[in-house]
N, C-alpha and C positions, 0 to 999 in steps of 0.2 A: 111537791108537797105530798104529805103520807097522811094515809089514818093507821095512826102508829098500835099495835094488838086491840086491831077492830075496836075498840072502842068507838061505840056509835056510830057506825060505819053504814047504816043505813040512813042516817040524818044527813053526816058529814061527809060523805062520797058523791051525792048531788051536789053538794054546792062547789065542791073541787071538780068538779065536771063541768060546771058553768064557767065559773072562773075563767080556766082552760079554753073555753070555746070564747072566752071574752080576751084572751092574752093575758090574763093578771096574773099567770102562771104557767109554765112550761109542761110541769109533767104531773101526771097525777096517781097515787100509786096507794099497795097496802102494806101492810107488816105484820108480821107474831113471829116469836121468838120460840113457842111450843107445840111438838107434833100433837099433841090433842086438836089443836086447830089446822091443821089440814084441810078436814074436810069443809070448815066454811074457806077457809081461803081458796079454794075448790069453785066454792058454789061463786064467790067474788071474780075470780079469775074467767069464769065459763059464764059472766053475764059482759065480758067483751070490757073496752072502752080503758083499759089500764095500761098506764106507759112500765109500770117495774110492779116487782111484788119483790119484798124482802122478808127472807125465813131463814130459820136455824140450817144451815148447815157447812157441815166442817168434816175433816177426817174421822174427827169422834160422831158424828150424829149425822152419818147418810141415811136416813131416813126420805126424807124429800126427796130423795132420788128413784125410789119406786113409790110414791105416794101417787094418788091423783092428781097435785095440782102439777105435775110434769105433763101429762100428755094434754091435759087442758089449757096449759100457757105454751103449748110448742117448744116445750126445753125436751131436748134430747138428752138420754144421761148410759153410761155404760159403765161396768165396774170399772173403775178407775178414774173415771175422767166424766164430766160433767160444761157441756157446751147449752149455751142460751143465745136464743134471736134478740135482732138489736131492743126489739119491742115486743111488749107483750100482747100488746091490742089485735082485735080481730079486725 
């Protein structure tokens, strides 16, 4: 389950956390679609505890590839090619 472009993502990120630690759900994650948001998916990413984060990027928009939330979720990326760990969590 996502909180799909943060949207209230301080509300609804505990309780997908619980859930999670309850079984009622598998994976718990975030999302935005635009590099203006970055740097909170950044500050999301770097408080631990997230199985995926989903963001814009494609051949047309490497941007995420030298942003901060790469070295704060342990993706690896180099021109050309872009690898991620199985998990995001710390």
């Amino acid at each position: 389950m996502q909180v799909h472009s943060l949207i209230n993502v301080e509300i609804i990120l505990p309780y997908l956390r619980a859930w999670k630690k309850e079984g009622q759900i598998r994976y718990a994650g975030i999302t935005h679609y635009e590099d203006l948001y970055l740097p909170p998916l950044t500050h999301w990413v770097e408080q631990g505890n997230l199985d995926f984060v989903q963001l814009h990027y494609s051949i047309f928009n490497r941007k995420v590839a030298w942003s901060s939330v790469r070295p704060a979720s342990g993706i690896s990326a180099k021109p050309g090619s872009i690898s991620a760990p199985s998990r995001v969590s710390r």
